[in-house]
Each structure stands twice: as structure tokens, then as C-alpha cells.
C-alpha positions as CSV (number, residue, x, y, z in Angstrom):
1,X,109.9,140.9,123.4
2,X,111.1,142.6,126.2
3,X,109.2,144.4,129.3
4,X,110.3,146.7,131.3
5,X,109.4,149.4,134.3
6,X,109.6,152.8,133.4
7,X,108.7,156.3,134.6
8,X,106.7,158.9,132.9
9,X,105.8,162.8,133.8
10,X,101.7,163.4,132.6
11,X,100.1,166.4,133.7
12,X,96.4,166.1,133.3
13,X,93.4,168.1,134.9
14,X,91.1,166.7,137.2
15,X,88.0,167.6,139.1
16,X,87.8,167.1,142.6
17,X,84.8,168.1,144.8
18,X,86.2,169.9,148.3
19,X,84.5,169.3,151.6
20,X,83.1,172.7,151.7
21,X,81.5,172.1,147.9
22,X,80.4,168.7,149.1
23,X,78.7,170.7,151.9
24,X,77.2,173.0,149.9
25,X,76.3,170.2,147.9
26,X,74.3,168.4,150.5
27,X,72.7,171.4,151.8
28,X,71.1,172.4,149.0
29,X,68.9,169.4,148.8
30,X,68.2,168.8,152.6
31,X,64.7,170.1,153.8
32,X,63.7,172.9,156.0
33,X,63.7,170.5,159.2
34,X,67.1,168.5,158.1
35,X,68.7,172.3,157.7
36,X,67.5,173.2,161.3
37,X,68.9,170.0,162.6
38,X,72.0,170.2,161.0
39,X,72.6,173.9,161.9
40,X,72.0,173.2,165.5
41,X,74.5,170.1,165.4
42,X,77.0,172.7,163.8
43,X,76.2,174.8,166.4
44,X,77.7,172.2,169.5
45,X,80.6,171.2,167.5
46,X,81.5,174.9,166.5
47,X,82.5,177.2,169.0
48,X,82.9,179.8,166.4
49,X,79.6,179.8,165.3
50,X,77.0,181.7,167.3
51,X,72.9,182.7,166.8
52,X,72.2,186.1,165.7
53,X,69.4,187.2,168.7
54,X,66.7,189.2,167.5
55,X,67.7,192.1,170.7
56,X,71.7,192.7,169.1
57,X,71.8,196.3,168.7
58,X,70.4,197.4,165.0
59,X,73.8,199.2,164.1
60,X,75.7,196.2,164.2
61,X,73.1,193.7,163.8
62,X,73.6,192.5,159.6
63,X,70.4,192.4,157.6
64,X,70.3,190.8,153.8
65,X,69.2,192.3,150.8
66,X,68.3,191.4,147.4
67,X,72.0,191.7,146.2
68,X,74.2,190.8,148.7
69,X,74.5,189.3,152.4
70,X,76.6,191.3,154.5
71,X,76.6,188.8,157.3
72,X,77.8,186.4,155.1
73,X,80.1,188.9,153.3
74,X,81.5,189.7,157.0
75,X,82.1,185.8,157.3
76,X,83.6,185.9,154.2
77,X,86.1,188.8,155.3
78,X,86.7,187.0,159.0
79,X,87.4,183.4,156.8
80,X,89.9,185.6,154.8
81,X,91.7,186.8,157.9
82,X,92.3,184.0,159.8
83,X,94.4,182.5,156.7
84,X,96.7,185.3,158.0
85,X,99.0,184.7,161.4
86,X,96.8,185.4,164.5
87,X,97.7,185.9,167.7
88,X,98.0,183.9,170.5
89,X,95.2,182.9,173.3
90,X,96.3,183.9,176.9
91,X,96.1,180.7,178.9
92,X,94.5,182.9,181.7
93,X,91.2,183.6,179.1
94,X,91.2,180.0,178.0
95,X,91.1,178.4,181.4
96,X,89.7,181.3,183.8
97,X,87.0,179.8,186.0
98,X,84.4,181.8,188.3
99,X,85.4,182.9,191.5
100,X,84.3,181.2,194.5
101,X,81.9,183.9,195.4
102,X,80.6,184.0,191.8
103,X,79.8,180.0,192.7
104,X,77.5,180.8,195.6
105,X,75.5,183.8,194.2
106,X,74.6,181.2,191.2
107,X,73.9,178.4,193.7
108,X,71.1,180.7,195.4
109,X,69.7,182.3,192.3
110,X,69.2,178.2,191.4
111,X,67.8,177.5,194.1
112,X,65.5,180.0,195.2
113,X,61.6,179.4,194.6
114,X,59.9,180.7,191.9
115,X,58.3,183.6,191.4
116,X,54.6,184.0,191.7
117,X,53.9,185.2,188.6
118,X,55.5,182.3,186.6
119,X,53.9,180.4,184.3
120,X,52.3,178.0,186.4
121,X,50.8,180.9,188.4
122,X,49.4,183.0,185.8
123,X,47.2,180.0,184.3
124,X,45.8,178.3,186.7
125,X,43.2,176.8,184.7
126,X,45.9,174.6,183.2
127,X,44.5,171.2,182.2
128,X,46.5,168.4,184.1
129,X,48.7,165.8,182.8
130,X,46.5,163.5,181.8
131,X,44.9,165.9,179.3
132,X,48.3,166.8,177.3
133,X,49.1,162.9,175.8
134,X,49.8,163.0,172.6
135,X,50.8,159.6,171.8
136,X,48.1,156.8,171.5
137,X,48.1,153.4,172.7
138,X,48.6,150.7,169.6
139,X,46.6,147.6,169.4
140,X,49.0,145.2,171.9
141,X,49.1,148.1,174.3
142,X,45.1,148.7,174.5
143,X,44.5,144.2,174.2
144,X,46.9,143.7,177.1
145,X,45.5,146.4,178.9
146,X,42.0,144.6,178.5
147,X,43.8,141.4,179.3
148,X,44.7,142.6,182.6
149,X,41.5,143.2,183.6
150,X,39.7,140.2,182.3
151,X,39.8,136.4,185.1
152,X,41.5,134.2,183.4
153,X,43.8,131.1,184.8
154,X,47.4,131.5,184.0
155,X,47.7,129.1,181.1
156,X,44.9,130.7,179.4
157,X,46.8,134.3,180.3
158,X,49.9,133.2,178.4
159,X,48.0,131.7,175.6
160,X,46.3,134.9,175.1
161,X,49.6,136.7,175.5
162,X,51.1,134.8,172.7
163,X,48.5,135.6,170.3
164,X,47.7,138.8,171.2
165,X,51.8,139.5,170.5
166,X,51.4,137.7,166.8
167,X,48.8,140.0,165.4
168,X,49.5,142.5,162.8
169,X,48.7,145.8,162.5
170,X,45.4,145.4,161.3
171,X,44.1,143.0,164.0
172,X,44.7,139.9,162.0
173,X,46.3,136.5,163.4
174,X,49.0,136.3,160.7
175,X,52.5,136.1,162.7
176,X,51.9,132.5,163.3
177,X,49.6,129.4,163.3
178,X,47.3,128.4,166.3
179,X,49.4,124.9,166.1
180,X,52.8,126.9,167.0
181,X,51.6,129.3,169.3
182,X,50.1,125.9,171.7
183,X,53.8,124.1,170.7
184,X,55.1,127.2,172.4
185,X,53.1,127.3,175.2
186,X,53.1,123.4,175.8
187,X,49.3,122.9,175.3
188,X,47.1,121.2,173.1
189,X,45.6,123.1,169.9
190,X,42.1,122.7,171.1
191,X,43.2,124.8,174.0
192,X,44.8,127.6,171.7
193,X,41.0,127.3,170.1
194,X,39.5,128.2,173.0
195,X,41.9,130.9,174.0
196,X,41.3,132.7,170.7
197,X,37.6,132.2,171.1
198,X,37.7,134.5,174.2
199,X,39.7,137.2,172.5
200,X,37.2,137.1,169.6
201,X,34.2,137.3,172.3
202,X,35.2,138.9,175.2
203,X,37.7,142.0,173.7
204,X,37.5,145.0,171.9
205,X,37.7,145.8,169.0
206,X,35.3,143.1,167.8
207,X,36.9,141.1,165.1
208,X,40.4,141.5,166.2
209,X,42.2,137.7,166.2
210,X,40.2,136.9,162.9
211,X,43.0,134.6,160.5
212,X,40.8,135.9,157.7
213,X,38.4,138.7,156.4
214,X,35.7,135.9,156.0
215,X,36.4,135.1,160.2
216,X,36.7,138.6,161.0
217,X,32.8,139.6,159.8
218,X,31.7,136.5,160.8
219,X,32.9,137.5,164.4
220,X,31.1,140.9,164.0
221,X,27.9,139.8,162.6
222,X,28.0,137.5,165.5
223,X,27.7,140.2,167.8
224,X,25.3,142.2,165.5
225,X,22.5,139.9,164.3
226,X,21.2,136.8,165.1
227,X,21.6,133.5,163.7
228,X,19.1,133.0,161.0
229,X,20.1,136.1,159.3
230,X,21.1,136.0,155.9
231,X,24.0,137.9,156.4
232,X,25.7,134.6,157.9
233,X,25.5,132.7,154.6
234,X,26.4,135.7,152.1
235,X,29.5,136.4,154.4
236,X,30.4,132.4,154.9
237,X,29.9,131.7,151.0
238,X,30.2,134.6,149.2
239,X,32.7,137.3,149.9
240,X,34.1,137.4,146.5
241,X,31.2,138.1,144.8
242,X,30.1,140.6,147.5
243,X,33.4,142.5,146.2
244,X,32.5,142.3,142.9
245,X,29.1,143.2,143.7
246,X,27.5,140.1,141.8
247,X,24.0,140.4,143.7
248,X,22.1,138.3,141.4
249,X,24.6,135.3,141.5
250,X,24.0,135.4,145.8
251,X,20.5,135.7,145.5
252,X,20.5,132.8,143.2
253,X,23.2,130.6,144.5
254,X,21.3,130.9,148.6
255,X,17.8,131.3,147.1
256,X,17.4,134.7,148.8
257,X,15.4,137.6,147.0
258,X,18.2,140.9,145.4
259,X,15.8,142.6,148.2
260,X,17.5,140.3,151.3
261,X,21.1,140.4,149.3
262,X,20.7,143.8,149.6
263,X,20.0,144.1,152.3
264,X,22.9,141.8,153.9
265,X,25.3,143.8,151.6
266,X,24.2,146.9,153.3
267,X,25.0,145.6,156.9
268,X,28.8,144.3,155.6
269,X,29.5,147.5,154.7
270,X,29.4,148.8,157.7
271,X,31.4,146.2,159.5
272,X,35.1,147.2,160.2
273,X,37.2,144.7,157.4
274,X,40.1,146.1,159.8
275,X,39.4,146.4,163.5
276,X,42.8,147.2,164.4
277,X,43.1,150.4,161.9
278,X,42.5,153.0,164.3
279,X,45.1,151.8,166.6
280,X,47.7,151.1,163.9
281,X,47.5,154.8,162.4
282,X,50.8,157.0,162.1
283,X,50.2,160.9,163.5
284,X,49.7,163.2,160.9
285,X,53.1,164.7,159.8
286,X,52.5,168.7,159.3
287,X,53.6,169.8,156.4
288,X,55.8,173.6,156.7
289,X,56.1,175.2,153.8
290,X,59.9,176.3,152.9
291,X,58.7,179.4,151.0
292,X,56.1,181.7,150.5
293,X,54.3,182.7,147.7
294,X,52.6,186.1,148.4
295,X,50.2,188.4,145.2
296,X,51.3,192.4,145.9
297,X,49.4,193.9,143.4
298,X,49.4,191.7,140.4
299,X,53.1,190.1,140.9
300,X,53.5,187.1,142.7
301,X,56.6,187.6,145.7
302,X,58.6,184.3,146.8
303,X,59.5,184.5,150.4
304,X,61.8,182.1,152.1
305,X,60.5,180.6,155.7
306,X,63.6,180.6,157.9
307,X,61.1,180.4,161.6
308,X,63.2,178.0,163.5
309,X,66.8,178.0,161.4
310,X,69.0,180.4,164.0
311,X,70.7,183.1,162.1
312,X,74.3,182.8,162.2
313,X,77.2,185.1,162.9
314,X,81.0,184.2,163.5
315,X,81.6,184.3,167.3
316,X,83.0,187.9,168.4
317,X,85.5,186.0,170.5
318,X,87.3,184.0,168.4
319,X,86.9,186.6,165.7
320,X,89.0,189.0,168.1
321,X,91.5,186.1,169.0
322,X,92.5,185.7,165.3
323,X,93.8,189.9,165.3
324,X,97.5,189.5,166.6
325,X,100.0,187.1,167.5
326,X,101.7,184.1,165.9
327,X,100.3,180.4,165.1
328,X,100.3,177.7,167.0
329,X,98.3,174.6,167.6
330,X,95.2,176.6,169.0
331,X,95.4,179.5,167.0
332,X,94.9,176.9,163.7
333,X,92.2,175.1,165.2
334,X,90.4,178.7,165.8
335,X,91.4,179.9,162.2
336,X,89.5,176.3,161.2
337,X,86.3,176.4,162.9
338,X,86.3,179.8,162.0
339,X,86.8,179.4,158.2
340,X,84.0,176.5,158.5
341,X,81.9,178.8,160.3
342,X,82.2,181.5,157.4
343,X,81.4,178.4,154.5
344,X,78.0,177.5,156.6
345,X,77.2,180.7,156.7
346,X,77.9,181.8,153.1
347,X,76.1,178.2,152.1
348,X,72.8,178.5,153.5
349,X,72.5,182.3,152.5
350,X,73.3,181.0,148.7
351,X,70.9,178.0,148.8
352,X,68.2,180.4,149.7
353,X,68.6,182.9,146.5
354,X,69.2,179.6,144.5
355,X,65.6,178.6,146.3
356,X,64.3,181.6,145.7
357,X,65.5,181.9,141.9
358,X,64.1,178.4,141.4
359,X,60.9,179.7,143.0
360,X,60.7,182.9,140.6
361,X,61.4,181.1,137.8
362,X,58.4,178.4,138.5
363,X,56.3,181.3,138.8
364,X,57.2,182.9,135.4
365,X,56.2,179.8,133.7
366,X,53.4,178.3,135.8
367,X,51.5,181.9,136.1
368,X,48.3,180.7,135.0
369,X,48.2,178.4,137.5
370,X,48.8,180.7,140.6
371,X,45.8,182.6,139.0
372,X,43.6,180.5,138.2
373,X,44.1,176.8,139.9
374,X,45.3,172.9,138.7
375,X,43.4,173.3,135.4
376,X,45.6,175.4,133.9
377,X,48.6,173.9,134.9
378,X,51.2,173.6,131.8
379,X,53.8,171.1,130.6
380,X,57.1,172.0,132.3
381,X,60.6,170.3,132.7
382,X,63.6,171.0,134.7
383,X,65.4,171.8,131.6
384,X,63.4,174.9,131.1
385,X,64.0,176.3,134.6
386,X,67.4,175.4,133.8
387,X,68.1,177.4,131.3
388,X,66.1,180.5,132.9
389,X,67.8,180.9,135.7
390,X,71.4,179.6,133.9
391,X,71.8,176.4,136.4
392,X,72.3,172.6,135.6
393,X,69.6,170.6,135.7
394,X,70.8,168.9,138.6
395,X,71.1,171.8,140.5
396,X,67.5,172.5,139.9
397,X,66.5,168.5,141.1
398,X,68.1,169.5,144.3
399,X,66.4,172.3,144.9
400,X,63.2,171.2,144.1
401,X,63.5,167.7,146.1
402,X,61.5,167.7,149.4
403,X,60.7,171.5,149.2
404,X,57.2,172.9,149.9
405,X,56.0,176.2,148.5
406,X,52.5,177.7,150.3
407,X,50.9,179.7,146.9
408,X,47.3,181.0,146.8
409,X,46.3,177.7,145.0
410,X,47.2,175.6,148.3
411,X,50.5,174.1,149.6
412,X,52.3,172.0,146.8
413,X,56.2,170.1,146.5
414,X,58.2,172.3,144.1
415,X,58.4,168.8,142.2
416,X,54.3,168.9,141.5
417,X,54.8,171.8,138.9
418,X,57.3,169.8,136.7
419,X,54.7,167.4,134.4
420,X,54.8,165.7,131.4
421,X,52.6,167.3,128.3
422,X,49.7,165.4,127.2
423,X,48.9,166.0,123.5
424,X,45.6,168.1,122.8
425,X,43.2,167.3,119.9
426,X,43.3,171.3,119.1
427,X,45.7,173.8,120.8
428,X,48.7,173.4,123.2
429,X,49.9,170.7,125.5
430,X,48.4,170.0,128.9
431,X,50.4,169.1,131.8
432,X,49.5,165.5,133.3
433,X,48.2,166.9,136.9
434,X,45.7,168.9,135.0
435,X,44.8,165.8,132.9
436,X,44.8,163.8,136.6
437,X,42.4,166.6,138.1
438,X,40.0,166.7,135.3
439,X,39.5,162.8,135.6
440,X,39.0,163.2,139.1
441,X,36.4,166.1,138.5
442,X,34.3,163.9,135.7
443,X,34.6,160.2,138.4
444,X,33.4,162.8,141.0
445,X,30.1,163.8,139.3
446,X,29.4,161.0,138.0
447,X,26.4,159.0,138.7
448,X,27.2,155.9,141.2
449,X,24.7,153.4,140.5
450,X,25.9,153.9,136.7
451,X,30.1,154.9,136.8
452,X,31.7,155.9,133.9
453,X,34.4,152.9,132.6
454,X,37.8,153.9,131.8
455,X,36.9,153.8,128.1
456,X,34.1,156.5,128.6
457,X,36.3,158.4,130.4
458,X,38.6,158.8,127.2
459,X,35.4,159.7,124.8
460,X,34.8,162.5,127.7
461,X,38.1,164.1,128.0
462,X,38.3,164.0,124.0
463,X,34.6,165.1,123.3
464,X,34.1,167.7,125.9
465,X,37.8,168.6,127.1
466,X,39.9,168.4,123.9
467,X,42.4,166.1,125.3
468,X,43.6,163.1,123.3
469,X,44.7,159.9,126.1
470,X,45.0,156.9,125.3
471,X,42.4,154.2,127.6
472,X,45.7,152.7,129.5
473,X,47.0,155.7,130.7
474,X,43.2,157.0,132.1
475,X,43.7,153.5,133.9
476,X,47.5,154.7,135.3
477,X,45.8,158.0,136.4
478,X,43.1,156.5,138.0
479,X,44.9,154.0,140.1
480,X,47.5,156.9,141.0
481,X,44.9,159.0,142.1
482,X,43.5,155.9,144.4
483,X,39.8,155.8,142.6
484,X,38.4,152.5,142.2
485,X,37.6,150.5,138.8
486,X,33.8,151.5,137.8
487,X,32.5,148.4,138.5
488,X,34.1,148.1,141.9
489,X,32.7,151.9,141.8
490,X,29.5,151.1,141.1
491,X,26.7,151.3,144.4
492,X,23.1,149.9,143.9
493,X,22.4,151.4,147.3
């Protein structure tokens, strides 16, 4: 058998993603605040690209319609002629500088005072500095701040340092062991003892340097009640059965009346099982709604939300540079910025009609629900909008991934009104949010000292709501929607 090399011709057809599809691509998926960041990084490394200001005169200023975008129909036209030859850039435009006299008029307008109507001046009740923080200490900021105002000899000021800087988020010791923190800073363990005994005393919040939730009320009930109260012993002894609210086997166990168990049980819940939660809290991220859902009569209209995306518009500079003369090295990197200018341009103003097709189409099938609320949510699946609006399915994941749409009903993902059916003993399918809201409705009526269990939640939504779920999945719903088990549920005060 012999082998050799040889050469073959195959012609064959392949699929090959450019960098401006690519682009589109990833557009269509970011969010409204990854778009404006994007568009105002394109904006620095662009020249050719340029914001549209609101005060352009209106006979040249582009405006979109329903049809067509002549601003991105212009950039189309501008893209087209800089394949042509373009002239050349005069080295005197490219490098001309301002005069010397030009210099010192700026340098005076810079430098002269204020006027007295500026900002400043018209508000003078202004609140100061002081008043306009935003950002809030966390829980090492606010103990060393109390650590530098408590007397304390320098070994037990690193001491406390060290343990202060090994507790989590919560307020809890967990980052290391007493015995390591006093290797560290070369003292004895009894001394580390003592140390955390004066954060657990002498600092704020009080339980913060707790190794456990069983130290952590102690410390609190310490500062609370005194020593013979039976909230010592249910705390020290019982903590699992206070979770699973076993009253009678405390009461029996410490000899104590349900009256005094009670009664202790009462004054745990209102200790703090996490003193350092309110320092360990993220801000509230505001949610900004990409579109807008408005009733006119009795149609729904889909708005896009473009406050804070700069409207674009190929630079009249470079567009003029690209009219006459012949190519060189400058005159193609023009005719390339330029061409990517026109592609941004014609991308974002296409990923907002897809939006806004995606949008329509959501409203067509989910029309019950912008009328009446959750309940009558129905089953839908990104095949069906699919096929509406003629787009691949993947298109439509994109569109609908980290999008916010502000309806009548509230401000919900474009992903909350794609749900699986759930199968009705009579009639159609019901989506699973509506399933998920109506479980939530029944747990929130319900009476506490006597919660329905997962399995009466099942004869409910059969008997009274015509849905047919199985027991497990009323458990999956449940936990998704953060509600408790019913006898974790349960209150017998």
C-alpha cells in the first residue's frame, strides 16, 4: 500500500459571522445602561461619530418614523460613499492650532469669577456636604470607628483590630479561631478571650463578635434581661426547638409553664439573629424600564426609552472630507470610522424596531394580562413570538434578556411573560406565574396560628381554582417565592 501527498480543488460554502454582525449581535442583547456605555465609549474612539443636540435646526435635524430611519438611511448613504475615492485632508485643517490671541481670550474667560447668578447663588439654602453622602459606612468601618474612641492599651487595640477584621458580613467571628488570631498577635488565648469580651460588651451593634447564633442572643439577652430569666436557658439549650417551634418539649425539658416559653420565645424574636445586616446591605439598584407600554383608547402602544442613549449622526466634517480627492493612508482611516459609524447607527435603530416588534407581539398574546393583572397570565414560549413576528428563537432570547418593560400592571423583565402551562382540571392551560401568585394569595390569607400544608394547598387550588399540581411542585413554588414551610409558618403569638 502506498501513500502519497496530493492536491485537491473543493469548493464548499461556509458561514462566517463579520465584525459588524457580531456587533449587531451583541447589541441586541446588552441592556439599556450597557448600550449607553458602550455608545459613549464609541463616541471617544470615533471621531466620526457625533450626538444629535436637541437645538440642530429642525430642517436638517433627521426624525424616525414607523417605516424607516432617515438618519440611519443618511449613514447608510455616507457608509456607501466613502467606499468610493475621497479626497484628500489639507495638512493646514488637520494640524491648524488657535492663534495666540485666541489662547489669551480663553485663558481670561477661564479664569474670570463666576457669575452671581450661578448655581451656588440662586440656592442658597443648599444643604452642606455633610448632608449629600450617599455611601454608608460597613460594619469594619463603623467598629473601628468605635474602636478609636474607646481606652484601650495597645495589645488589647491590636487584638481587637484582628478580630474586628475577621468578621463576616453578618457580624459573626467566622474568618478565624480565637487560638490564631492570639498566635498572630503573640498573646495568650485567655487574652484574645478577654479582648472579644469587650467587643461583645462595650460596642455596637450588640451581638456583633458572636462565633454562633446561640452566643450572639446570649450576648443580647445579656444586655436585655436579667439573669434569672428564663430566656437564658431556652436560648442556651434550646434553639433548635425554638425554630421548630416545639414549645411543649421546652416547657417540659426546663420545667417552665407554655405561658413562660412563650413568653421567652416572644423576647427572641425580637432580638437581631444578625447584628451586622444593616451595615452589610447593598443600595437598591433602580430598575429603568427599556420600553413603555402606554393604553390610547383601547390598544396598548410600546414606546422605546432612549433618555440618556445620545442620538447619533455621522460627523459633518469627515462626511465633507470623504467628497473629492484621492486615497491615501488618512483618507482610509476616515472612510473606516466613518463606515463603522454608519453600522452603529443602523444597529441600534434596528434593535429598537426588533425590541419594539418583540414588545407588540407580547402584547398580542399576553392581552389579558395588561387588562386585567398576573391572574390571567397565559402559557407562552419564545417559539410562539417567534413565529409572529418571523424571527429565530434566538433572536427573540436576546431581546428579551435583561430588558424591562413599564405596563399598567407594574414594571416586569420581558422574560416574566414567557411561562410554562400548568394543566387545568376544566378549560385551558395556566401560565406558572399565575399558578405562583395564586399560592401566594391563598398563604397570605391564611390563618397563622393554623397554616395551610403544602398538601392543602393542592386540595385548594384543585377545589376552588380548577388547577391540577402536583404536592412537589406547590413545594418548588413555594420556596421560589421565599414563603416558609407551614409549620415553620405557623405563630402561636
Amino acid at each position: 500500500m502506498s501513500m502519497e501527498l496530493k492536491q485537491h480543488l473543493k469548493m464548499s460554502q461556509q458561514l462566517r459571522m463579520t465584525p459588524q454582525l457580531q456587533q449587531a449581535i451583541k447589541l441586541l442583547q446588552l441592556s439599556r445602561m450597557e448600550l449607553a456605555t458602550l455608545v459613549a465609549q464609541e463616541m471617544v474612539e470615533n471621531p466620526a461619530l457625533e450626538e444629535l443636540n436637541d437645538g440642530v435646526d429642525p430642517k436638517n435635524q433627521d426624525t424616525p418614523s414607523d417605516e424607516s430611519n432617515p438618519i440611519a438611511d443618511r449613514a447608510a448613504e455616507v457608509a456607501a460613499e466613502a467606499a468610493d475615492v475621497a479626497p484628500e485632508l489639507s495638512a493646514a485643517d488637520a494640524t491648524q492650532e488657535p492663534s495666540p490671541e485666541q489662547w489669551e481670550q480663553y485663558l481670561e474667560n477661564s479664569s474670570a469669577p463666576l457669575p452671581e447668578n450661578s448655581y451656588r447663588g440662586m440656592n442658597d439654602d443648599l444643604p452642606g456636604i455633610e448632608a449629600t453622602l450617599t455611601r454608608q459606612d460597613d460594619l469594619y468601618q463603623h467598629l473601628a470607628w468605635q474602636l478609636n474612641l474607646t481606652h484601650l492599651t495597645d495589645d488589647e487595640r491590636l487584638m481587637l483590630e484582628l478580630i474586628i477584621g475577621n468578621l463576616d458580613e453578618h457580624g459573626y467571628l467566622v474568618g478565624a479561631t480565637l487560638a490564631e488570631l492570639a498566635a498572630d498577635a503573640d498573646c495568650s488565648e485567655e487574652f484574645a478571650e478577654e479582648c472579644l469580651e469587650i467587643l461583645h460588651d462595650e460596642f455596637e451593634p450588640v451581638g456583633v463578635g458572636a462565633r454562633d447564633l446561640r452566643e450572639c442572643l446570649l450576648i443580647q439577652a445579656r444586655q436585655l434581661y436579667k439573669e434569672d430569666d428564663p430566656v437564658f436557658p431556652v436560648i442556651s439549650d434550646h434553639i433548635p426547638n425554638l425554630e421548630k417551634k416545639r414549645y411543649d418539649n421546652i416547657a417540659r425539658d426546663l420545667g417552665l409553664s407554655m405561658d413562660e416559653v412563650i413568653a421567652a420565645a416572644k423576647k427572641v424574636s425580637k432580638m437581631n439573629p444578625r447584628p451586622g445586616r444593616e451595615f452589610s446591605g447593598d443600595p437598591p439598584q433602580y430598575i429603568t424600564p427599556d420600553i413603555y407600554v402606554h393604553k390610547v383608547g383601547e390598544e396598548y402602544v410600546a414606546m422605546i426609552n432612549d433618555d440618556g442613549i445620545p442620538k447619533l449622526k455621522v460627523s459633518t466634517f469627515y462626511r465633507d472630507a470623504l467628497s473629492s480627492g484621492e486615497m491615501d493612508g488618512a483618507k482610509r482611516y476616515i472612510q473606516e470610522k466613518v463606515k463603522n459609524a454608519a453600522w452603529l447607527i443602523q444597529s441600534i435603530y434596528r434593535r429598537q424596531r426588533t425590541i419594539i416588534k418583540v414588545t407588540n407581539s407580547i402584547i398580542k398574546f399576553q392581552r389579558d394580562f395588561f387588562d386585567h393583572g398576573i391572574s390571567q397570565l397565559r402559557p407562552l414560549v419564545l417559539r410562539d413570538v417567534a413565529d409572529d413576528i418571523g424571527m429565530h428563537e434566538s433572536t427573540i432570547s436576546r431581546v428579551t434578556t435583561n430588558k424591562y418593560v413599564h405596563t399598567p400592571q407594574g414594571i416586569y423583565e420581558l422574560k416574566f411573560f414567557f411561562n410554562s402551562s400548568i394543566s387545568k382540571v376544566h378549560g385551558a392551560d395556566i401560565a406558572s406565574e399565575a399558578v405562583k401568585n395564586r399560592i401566594k394569595a391563598i398563604i397570605d390569607d391564611e390563618n397563622p396560628k393554623k397554616p395551610f400544608s403544602d398538601s392543602r394547598l393542592v386540595k385548594i387550588l384543585r377545589e376552588e381554582h380548577n388547577i391540577d399540581i402536583a404536592r412537589r411542585t406547590v413545594a418548588k413554588y413555594r420556596e421560589m417565592l421565599g414563603i416558609l414551610s407551614s409549620t415553620k409558618r405557623k405563630r402561636l403569638f
